[in-house]
TITIKOL-817670 format. One record per residue (C-alpha): residue number from 1; z, x, y. Coordinates in steps of 0.05 Angstrom, whole numbers, m for minus. Layout:
TITIKOL-817670
> NUM;Z;X;Y
...
This chain:
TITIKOL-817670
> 1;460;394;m469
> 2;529;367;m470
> 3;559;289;m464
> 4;603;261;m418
> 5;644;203;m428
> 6;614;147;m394
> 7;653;90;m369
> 8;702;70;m442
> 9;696;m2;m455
> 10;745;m30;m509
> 11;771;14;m563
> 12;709;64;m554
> 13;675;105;m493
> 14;595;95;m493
> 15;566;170;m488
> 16;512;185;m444
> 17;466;249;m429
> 18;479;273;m362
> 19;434;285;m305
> 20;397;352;m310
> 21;423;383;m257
> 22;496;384;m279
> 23;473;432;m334
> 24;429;468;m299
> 25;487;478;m236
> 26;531;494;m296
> 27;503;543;m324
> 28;479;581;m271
> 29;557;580;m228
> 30;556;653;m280
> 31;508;691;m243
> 32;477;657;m180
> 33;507;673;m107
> 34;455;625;m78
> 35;446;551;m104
> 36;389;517;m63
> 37;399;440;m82
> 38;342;389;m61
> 39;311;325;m77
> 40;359;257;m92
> 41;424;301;m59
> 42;450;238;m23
> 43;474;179;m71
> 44;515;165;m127
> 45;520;200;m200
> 46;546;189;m264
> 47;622;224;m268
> 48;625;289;m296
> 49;696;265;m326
> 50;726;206;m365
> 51;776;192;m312
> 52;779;161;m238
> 53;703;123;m223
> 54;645;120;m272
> 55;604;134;m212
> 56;613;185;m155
> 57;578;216;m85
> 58;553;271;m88
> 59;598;315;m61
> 60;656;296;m99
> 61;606;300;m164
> 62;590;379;m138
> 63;664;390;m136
> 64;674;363;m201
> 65;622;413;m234
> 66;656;470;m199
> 67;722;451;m214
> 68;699;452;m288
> 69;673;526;m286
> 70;732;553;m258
> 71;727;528;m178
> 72;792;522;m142
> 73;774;505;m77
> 74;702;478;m35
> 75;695;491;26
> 76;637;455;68
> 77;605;476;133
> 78;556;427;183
> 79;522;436;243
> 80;567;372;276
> 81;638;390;238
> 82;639;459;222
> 83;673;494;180
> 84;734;454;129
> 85;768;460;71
> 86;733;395;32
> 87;767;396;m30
> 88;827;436;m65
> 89;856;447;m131
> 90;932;424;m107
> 91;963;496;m118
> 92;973;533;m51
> 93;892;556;m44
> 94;886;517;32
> 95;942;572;59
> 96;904;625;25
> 97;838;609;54
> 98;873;602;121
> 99;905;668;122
> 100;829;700;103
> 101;809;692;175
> 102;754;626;163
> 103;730;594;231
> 104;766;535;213
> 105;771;473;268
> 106;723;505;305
> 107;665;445;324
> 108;618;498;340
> 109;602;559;294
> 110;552;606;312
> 111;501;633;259
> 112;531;696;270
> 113;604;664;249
> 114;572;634;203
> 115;541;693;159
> 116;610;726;175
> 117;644;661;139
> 118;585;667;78
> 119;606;741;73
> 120;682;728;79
> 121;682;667;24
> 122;640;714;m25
> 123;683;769;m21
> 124;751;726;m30
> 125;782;752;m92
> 126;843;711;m97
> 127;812;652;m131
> 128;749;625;m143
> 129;720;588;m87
> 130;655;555;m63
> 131;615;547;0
> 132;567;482;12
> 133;522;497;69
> 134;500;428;87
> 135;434;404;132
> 136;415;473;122
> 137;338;451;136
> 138;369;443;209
> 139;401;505;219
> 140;379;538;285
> 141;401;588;341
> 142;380;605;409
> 143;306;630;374
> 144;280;636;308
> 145;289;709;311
> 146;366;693;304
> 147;354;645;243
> 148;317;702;207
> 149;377;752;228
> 150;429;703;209
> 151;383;699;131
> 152;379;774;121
> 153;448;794;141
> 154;469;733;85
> 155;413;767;37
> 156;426;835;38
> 157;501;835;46
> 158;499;788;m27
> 159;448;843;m57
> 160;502;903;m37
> 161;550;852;m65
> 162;515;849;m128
> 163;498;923;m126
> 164;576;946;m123
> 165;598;905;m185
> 166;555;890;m236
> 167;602;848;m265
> 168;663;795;m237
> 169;669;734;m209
> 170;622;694;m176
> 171;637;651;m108
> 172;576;618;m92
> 173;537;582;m41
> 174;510;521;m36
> 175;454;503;5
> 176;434;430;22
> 177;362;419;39
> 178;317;369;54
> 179;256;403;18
> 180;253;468;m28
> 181;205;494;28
> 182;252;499;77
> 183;285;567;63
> 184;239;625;76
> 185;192;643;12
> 186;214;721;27
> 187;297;689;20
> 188;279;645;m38
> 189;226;674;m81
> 190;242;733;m135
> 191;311;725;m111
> 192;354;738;m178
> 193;412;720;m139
> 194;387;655;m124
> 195;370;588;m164
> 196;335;533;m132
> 197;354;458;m161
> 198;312;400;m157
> 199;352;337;m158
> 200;312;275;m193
> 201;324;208;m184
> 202;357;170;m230
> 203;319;156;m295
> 204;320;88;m330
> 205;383;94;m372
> 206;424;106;m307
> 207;396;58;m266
> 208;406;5;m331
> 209;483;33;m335
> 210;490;26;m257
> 211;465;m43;m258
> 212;520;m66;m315
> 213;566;m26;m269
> 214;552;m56;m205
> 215;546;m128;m248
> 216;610;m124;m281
> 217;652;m107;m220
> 218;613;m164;m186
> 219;636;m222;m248
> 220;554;m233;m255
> 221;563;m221;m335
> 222;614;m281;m342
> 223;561;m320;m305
> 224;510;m297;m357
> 225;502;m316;m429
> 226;511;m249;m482
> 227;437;m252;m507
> 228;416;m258;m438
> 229;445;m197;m404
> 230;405;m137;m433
> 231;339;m175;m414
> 232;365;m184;m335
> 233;398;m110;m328
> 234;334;m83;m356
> 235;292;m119;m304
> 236;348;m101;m249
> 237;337;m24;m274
> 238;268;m28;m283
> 239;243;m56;m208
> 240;288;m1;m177
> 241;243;54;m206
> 242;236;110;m162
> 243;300;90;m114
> 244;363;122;m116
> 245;422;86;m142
> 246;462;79;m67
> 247;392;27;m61
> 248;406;m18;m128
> 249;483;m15;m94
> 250;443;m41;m39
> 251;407;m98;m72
> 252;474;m118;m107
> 253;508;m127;m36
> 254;438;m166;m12
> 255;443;m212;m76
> 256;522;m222;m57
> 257;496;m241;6
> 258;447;m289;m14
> 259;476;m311;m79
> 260;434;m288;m119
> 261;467;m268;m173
> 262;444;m233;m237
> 263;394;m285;m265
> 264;363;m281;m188
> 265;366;m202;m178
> 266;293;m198;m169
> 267;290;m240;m112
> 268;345;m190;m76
> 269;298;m137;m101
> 270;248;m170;m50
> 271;284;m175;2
> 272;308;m103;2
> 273;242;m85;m1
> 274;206;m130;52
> 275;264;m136;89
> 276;255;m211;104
> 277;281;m281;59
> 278;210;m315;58
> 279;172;m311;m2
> 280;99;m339;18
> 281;84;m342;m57
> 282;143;m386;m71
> 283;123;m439;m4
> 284;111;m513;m30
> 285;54;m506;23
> 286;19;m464;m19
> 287;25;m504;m86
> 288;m7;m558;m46
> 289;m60;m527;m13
> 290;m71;m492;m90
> 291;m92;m561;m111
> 292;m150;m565;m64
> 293;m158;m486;m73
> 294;m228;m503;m106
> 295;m255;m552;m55
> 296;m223;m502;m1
> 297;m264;m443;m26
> 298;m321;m475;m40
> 299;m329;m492;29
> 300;m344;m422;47
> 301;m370;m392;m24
> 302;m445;m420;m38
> 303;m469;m425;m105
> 304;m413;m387;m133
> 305;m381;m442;m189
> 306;m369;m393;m243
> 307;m347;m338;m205
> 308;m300;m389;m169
> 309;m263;m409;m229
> 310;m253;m349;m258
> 311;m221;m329;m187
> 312;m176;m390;m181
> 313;m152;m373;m252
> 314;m139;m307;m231
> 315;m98;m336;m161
> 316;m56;m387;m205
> 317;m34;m328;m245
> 318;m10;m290;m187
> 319;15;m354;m150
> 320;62;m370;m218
> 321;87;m283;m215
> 322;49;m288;m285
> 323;10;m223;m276
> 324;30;m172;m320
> 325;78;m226;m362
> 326;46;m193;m420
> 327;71;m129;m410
> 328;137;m135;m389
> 329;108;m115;m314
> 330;105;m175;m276
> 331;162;m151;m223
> 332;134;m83;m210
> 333;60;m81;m215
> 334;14;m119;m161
> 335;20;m198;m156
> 336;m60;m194;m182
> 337;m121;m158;m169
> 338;m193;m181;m169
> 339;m255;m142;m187
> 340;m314;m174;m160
> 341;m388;m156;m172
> 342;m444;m178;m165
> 343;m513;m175;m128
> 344;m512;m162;m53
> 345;m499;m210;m2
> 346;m478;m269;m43
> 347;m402;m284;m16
> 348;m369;m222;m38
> 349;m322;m201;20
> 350;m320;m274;45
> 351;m287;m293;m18
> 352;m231;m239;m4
> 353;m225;m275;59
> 354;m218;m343;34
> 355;m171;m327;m12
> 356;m132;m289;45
> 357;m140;m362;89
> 358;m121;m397;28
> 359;m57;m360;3
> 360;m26;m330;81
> 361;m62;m384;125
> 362;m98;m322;162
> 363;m147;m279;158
> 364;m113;m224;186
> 365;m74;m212;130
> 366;m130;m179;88
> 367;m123;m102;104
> 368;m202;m88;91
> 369;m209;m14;76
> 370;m295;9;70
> 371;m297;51;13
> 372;m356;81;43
> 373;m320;122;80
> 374;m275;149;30
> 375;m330;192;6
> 376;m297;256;6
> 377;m243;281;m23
> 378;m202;302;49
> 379;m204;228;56
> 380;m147;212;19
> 381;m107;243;75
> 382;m125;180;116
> 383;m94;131;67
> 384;m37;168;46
> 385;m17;220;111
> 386;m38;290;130
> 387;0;343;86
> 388;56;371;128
> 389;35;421;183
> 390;m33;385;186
> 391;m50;346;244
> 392;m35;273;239
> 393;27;286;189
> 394;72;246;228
> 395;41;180;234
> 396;33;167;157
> 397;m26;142;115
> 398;m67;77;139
> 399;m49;47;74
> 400;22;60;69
> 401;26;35;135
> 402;m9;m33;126
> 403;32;m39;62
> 404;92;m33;92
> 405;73;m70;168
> 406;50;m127;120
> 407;75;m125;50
> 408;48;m206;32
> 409;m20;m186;49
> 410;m85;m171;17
> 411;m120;m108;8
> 412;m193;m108;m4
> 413;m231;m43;m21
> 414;m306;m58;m11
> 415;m354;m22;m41
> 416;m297;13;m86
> 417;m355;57;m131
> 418;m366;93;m58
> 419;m303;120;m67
> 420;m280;192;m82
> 421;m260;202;m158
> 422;m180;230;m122
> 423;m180;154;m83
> 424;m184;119;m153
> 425;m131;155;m177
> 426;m86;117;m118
> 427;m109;57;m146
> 428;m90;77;m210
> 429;m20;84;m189
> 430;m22;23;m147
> 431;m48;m24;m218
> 432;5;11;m252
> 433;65;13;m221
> 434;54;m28;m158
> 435;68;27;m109
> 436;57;85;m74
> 437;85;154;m31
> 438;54;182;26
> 439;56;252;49
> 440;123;241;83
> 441;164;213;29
> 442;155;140;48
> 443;144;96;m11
> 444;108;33;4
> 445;103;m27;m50
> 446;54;m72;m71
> 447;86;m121;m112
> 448;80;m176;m66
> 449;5;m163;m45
> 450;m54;m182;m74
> 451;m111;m127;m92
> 452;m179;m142;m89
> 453;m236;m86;m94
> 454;m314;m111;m95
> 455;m374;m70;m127
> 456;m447;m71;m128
> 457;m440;m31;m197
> 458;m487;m59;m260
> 459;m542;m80;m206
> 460;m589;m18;m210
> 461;m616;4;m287
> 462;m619;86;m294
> 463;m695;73;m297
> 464;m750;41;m249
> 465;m798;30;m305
> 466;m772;m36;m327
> 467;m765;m89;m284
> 468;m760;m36;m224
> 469;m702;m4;m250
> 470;m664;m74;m241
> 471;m609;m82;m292
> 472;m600;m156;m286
> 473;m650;m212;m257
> 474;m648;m274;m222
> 475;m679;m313;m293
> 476;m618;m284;m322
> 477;m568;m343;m350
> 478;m495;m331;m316
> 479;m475;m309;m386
> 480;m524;m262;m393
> 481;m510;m227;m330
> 482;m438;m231;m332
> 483;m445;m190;m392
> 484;m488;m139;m364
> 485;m453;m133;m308
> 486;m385;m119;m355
> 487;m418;m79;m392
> 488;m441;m37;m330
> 489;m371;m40;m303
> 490;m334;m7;m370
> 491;m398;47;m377
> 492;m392;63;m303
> 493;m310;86;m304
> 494;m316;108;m383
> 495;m378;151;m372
> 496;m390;164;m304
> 497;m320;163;m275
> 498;m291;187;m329
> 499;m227;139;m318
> 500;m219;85;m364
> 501;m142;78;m353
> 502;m164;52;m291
> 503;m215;3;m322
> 504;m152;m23;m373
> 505;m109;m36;m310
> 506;m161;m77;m281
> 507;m163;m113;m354
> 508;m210;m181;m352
> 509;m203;m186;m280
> 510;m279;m168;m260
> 511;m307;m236;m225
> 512;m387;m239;m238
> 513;m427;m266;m173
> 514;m498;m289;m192
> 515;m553;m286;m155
> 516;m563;m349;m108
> 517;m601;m407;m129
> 518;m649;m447;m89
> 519;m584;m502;m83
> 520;m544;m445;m58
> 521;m583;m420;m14
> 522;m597;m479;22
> 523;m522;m498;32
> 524;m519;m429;52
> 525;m567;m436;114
> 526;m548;m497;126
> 527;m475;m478;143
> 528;m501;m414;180
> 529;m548;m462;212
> 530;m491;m517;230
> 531;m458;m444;257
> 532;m511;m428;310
> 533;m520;m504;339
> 534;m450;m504;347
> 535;m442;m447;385
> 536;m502;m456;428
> 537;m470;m523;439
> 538;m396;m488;462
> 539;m427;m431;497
> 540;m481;m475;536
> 541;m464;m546;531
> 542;m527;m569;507
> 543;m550;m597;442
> 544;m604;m576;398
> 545;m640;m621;347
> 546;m685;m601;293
> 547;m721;m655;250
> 548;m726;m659;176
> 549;m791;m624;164
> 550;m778;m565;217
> 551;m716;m559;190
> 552;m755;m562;118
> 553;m802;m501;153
> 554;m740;m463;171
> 555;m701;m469;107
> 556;m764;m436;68
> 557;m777;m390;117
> 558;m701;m362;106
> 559;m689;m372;37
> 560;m753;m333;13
> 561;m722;m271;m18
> 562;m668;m289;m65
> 563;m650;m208;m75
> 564;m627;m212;0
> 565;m562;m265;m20
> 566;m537;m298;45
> 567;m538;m238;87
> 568;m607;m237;84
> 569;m619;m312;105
> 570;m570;m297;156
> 571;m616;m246;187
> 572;m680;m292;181
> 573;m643;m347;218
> 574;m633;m291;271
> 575;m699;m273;273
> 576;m744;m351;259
> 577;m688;m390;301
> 578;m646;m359;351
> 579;m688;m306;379
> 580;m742;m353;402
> 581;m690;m408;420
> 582;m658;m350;460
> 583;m724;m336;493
> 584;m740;m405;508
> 585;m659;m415;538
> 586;m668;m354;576
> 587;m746;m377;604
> 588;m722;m450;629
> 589;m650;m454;626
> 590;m597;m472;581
> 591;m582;m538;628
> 592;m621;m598;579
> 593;m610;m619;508
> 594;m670;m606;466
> 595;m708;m622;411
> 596;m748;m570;364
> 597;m808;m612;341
> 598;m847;m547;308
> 599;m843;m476;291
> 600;m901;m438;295
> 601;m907;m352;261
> 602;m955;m299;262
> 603;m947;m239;243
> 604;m887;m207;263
> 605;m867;m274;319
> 606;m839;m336;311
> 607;m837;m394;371
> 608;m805;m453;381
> 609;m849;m518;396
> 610;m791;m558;448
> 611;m778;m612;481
> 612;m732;m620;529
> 613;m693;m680;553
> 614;m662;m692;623
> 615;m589;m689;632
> 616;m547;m748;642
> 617;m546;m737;719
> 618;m618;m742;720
> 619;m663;m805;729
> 620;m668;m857;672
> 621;m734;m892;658
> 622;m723;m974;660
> 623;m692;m987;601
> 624;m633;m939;609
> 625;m660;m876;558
> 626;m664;m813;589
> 627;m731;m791;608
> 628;m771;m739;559
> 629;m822;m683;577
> 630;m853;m633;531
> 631;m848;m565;554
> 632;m817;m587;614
> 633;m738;m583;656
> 634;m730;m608;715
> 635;m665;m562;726
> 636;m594;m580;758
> 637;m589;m514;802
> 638;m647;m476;829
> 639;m667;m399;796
> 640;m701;m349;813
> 641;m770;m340;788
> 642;m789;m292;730
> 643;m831;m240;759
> 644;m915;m250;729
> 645;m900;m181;696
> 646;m830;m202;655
> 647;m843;m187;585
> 648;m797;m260;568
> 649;m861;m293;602
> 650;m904;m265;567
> 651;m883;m260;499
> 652;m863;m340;512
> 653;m933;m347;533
> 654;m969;m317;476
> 655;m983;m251;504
């Protein structure tokens, strides 16, 4: 490949390898009538020359490459302008073109004109010349029957072309697209006349010589010491992977804006991307509220110490824009992720909630995505589009979409080892490089989001005929299971998964949950419990009391099963408390305060054993306390009798 001078500093000009597609172009300006150029065709390029701009558009850049092989003139055709001379060699060639008969000046060109222009330019003999044929993905007539005409007649007039003189001059034509599909296959494919270009984005070593570009004409290197400036352009080049240059021009005018400057550039980076000057991670409200983070989470997670610190660790980390400090990655890559695991029903999800409360002040920030139905493998369609020409194409992928409604979010994947083997890979490229492209070109970023996936993996051994096929017990020590459970996780994407890039990206992130412990479970049902009397107190304006040794009977009766975790003493306050309290509400009437003196089960029933006291409009005894009956209301509002056959009466009756 050749070298272009690249922008001369001092006594000597830095050399540089071009972009591929200026040799490629080159080279094939010998033989091709037809170049089809896609891809990055809009934004800036390196100059072909050593004179005028280091950087160019894209035009000019195409009429430098032709002018080198022998070009004298471009002309350029678009649906809006039609047909122009665009660029010239200085030496007479616009009077020559005009006298050849070109539609010039005319706003509106037919297809038919247009084929007769295509023909016309590629039989002009007087001096080379080229034709750029641009939005040529939007090309249409009156039907497509007059597209396909307007194709052939181009196609087989350059094949009779080609057939008459095997040898001579080429004048060829460019074609514009948005996507290398657009052309007809039967145009494009086995066409030796043709040569399809893909345009790439710019790799590393231009974005890092745009960025001292756009920073030297901008005075941000005399604001920077010497030793310093490598590090910051490198970090400038390296967060605008995957954008065009015309965006770090972008970011340089945002940072102007701002004030950035070059020490700041990743802060302009941000706001190009999210589009607004907030930074929740930066808020002082947040470093305050992080100093209570442990009290704040342990008011929702029960029994959960361990796990806890290991998360708040974790959170500081991505608070401080410390994740991924170790590998140079800290801009690009996810502000942390979380892998929590543990046994079912022991604060799981509701830790990727409190966290979300803690860090965003709302719950609704967490984008919760059920693995569970990521099953198959069409199912990545939902997260990142439909292909094009499927239904649903044009309204994106649900995770693209939340990414980019709500970049300072969480994302929580539950149940992540539900998920189809293709929907890890996503998450591989998320870890890695902290973004990702849906089916319609959009790119969404997750560099200011927080990733959090939970698992049930290293719960179940292979076989039931040890400890019924339970890999890790409740007698376990938290060390002891924590190291089961990691070694579970790394056998589970090594072995069965196959993927351990994906386990190295989530590094010593997995969080451990233990099973709950008697302590834990009884804070546990006592908040759930504090839950219910609240609400029945809100909904119905009445209070309920329970004293210490029915609430004693309760608290065993819910916190029996320890393999259940706080869903499961969830459920038996469901079915011990508030179904019979329902019963007995919807029997006499939620107008009394009341006070659960006993709890009495059989089989598959529990009752309440009330008593009731009158309402503060009612009748006091003498010394002023309201009056008490067991069993008995005297109600505010008269009701309509149950009928004797209403199975409420007599369930609530023993029958």
């Amino acid at each position: 490949m050749s070298m272009y001078q690249f922008e001369p500093e001092g006594d000597s000009a830095q050399l540089f390898q071009p972009p591929s597609w200026f040799e490629e172009l080159s080279s094939s300006l010998v033989y091709s009538d037809h170049l089809v150029l896609s891809g990055n065709i809009h934004d800036l390029y390196p100059s072909p020359s050593a004179q005028g701009p280091a950087f160019l558009e894209f035009e000019t850049t195409l009429w430098e490459l032709l002018r080198a092989g022998g070009c004298q003139a471009l002309l350029k055709y678009d649906p809006v302008s039609g047909l122009r001379i665009h660029q010239s060699a200085g030496g007479g060639e616009e009077d020559a073109l005009k006298r050849a008969g070109l539609p010039f000046g005319k706003s509106t060109v037919s297809l038919s004109e247009l084929s007769d222009a295509q023909a016309a330019v590629a039989d002009f003999s007087e001096f080379p010349v080229a034709l750029l044929l641009d939005y040529a993905s939007h090309f249409h007539g009156p039907d497509r029957a007059s597209l396909d005409d307007f194709l052939v007649a181009i196609d087989s007039t350059s094949r009779a072309r080609r057939g008459a003189a095997a040898e001579g001059r080429v004048n060829p034509t460019v074609w514009l697209v948005d996507h290398p599909a657009d052309l007809p296959d039967w145009f494009v494919l086995n066409n030796a006349c043709l040569r399809e270009i893909q345009l790439e984005l710019p790799n590393l070593e231009d974005r890092f010589r745009f960025g001292r570009y756009l920073a030297k004409n901008l005075g941000w290197l005399d604001e920077v010491p010497s030793a310093d400036q490598e590090r910051f352009l490198q970090q400038f080049a390296l967060e605008c992977d995957g954008r065009p240059l015309l965006a770090m021009q972008s970011i340089a005018k945002v940072a102007q804006a701002e004030g950035y400057g070059l020490t700041h550039i990743s802060d302009a980076v941000r706001v190009f991307r999210t589009g607004t000057r907030r930074n929740p991670w930066t808020s002082p409200v947040l470093r305050q509220r992080m100093k209570n983070a442990s009290a704040i989470l342990e008011s929702r997670i029960k029994g959960q110490p361990h796990a806890l610190d290991k998360a708040l660790d974790i959170l500081a980390r991505s608070i401080l824009g410390l994740s991924g400090a170790q590998s140079g990655a800290m801009h690009t890559r996810p502000r942390g992720a979380l892998f929590l695991v543990g046994p079912t029903g022991v604060g799981k999800t509701e830790l990727a909630k409190a966290i979300t409360e803690l860090l965003f002040g709302d719950e609704t920030a967490c984008h919760r995505f059920d693995m569970s139905e990521f099953m198959e493998e069409n199912s990545v369609a939902r997260l990142i589009g439909a292909p094009p020409g499927h239904l649903g194409h044009e309204k994106g992928g649900q995770l693209i979409n939340a990414a980019n409604r709500r970049p300072f979010s969480v994302f929580l994947f539950d149940e992540v080892e539900k998920a189809h083997p293709r929907v890890l890979d996503l998450f591989l490229q998320i870890l890695d490089e902290g973004r990702l492209t849906d089916s319609r070109g959009s790119t969404a970023y997750f560099s200011e989001a927080l990733i959090i996936f939970t698992s049930n993996i290293g719960m179940i051994h292979g076989s039931r005929a040890t400890n019924m096929g339970m890999n890790v017990l409740p007698s376990d020590s938290y060390f002891e299971l924590s190291l089961k459970i990691r070694r579970a996780v790394e056998e589970h994407f090594r072995n069965d998964l196959k993927r351990p890039e994906l386990l190295n990206r989530i590094g010593q992130n997995v969080v451990a949950f233990d099973f709950l412990k008697p302590d834990g479970m009884g804070q546990i049902f006592d908040a759930i419990l504090e839950k219910v009397l609240k609400a029945v107190k809100a909904e119905h304006g009445i209070s309920v009391t329970l004293g210490s040794e029915v609430r004693d009977t309760l608290k065993l009766l819910c916190t029996q099963d320890v393999f259940d975790g706080g869903r499961g003493i969830a459920n038996r306050i469901e079915t011990h408390f508030i179904n019979p309290l329902a019963r007995q509400l919807f029997l006499r009437g939620a107008v009394e305060d009341l006070v659960v003196s006993g709890i009495e089960t059989s089989d598959d029933k529990t009752d309440l054993v009330v008593q009731y006291e009158t309402t503060a409009s009612e009748t006091k005894d003498s010394a002023g306390a309201p009056s008490r009956a067991s069993g008995t209301i005297r109600p505010e509002r008269p009701r309509s009798p149950l009928p004797p056959n209403d199975p409420w009466r007599a369930r609530s009756e023993g029958g």
